[in-house]
NUDOPA-36991 format. One line per field, with one value per residue (C-alpha): x, y, z. Coordinates in pm, 1 decimal. Each point is the difference from the previous one (the first is absolute). Layout:
BEGIN
east: [X ...]
north: [Y ...]
up: [Z ...]
***
This chain:
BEGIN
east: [0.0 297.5 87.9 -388.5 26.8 348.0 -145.0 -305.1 205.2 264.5 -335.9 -177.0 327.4 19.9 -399.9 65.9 296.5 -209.8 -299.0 171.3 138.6 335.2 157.8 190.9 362.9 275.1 79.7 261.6 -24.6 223.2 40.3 -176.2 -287.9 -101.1 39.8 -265.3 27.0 -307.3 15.3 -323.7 187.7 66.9 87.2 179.5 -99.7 212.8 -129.9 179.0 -236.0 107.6 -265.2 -48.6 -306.2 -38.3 283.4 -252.3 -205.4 203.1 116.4 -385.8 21.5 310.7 -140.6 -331.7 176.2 201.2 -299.4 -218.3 297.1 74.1 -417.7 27.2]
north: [0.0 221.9 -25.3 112.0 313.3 130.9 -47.5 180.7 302.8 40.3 -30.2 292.8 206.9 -25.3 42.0 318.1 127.3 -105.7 191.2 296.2 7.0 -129.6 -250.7 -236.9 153.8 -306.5 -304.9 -166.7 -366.8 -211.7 -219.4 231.3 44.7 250.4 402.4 181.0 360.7 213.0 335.7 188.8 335.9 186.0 -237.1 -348.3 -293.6 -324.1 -319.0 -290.8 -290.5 -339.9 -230.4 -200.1 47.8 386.3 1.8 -203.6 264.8 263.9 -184.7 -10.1 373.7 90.9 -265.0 234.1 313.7 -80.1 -86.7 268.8 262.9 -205.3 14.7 389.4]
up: [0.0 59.8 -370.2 -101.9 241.7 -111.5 -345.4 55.6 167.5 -270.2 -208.6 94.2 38.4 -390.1 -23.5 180.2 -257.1 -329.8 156.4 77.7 -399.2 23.3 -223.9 -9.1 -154.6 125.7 172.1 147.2 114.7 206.4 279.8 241.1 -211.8 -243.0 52.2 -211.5 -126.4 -28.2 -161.7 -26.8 -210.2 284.0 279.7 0.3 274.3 90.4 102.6 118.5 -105.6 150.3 -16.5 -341.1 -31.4 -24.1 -209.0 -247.6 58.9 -57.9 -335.0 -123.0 97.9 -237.0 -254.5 5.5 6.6 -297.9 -193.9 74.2 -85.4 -344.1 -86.2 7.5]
***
């Protein structure tokens, strides 16, 4: 269950970033996880995303990002 809740948290930190208009702009994986770069055209965010499966989530993110910005 500890897995779920650290999920869910990292989860709705990104939720928040994406809400308030920022971006994803670059990521770094490695051992320790993923660390997540959010620009929003003024400001920039970090987060350090360790469990696997928000960084699947943040992948769909990027994945949807990408797409959106290529269909305009």
């Amino acid at each position: 269950m500890r897995e779920h809740a650290e999920f869910m948290l990292e989860k709705e930190k990104i939720d928040a970033l994406i809400e308030d208009g920022y971006a994803i702009t670059a990521v770094q994986e490695n051992l320790e996880g993923a660390f997540v770069q959010f620009s929003n055209g003024e400001k920039q965010a970090h987060l350090h995303i360790e469990s696997a499966d928000a960084r699947k989530y943040f992948s769909f993110l990027l994945k949807k990002q990408k797409e959106e910005a290529a269909s305009t």
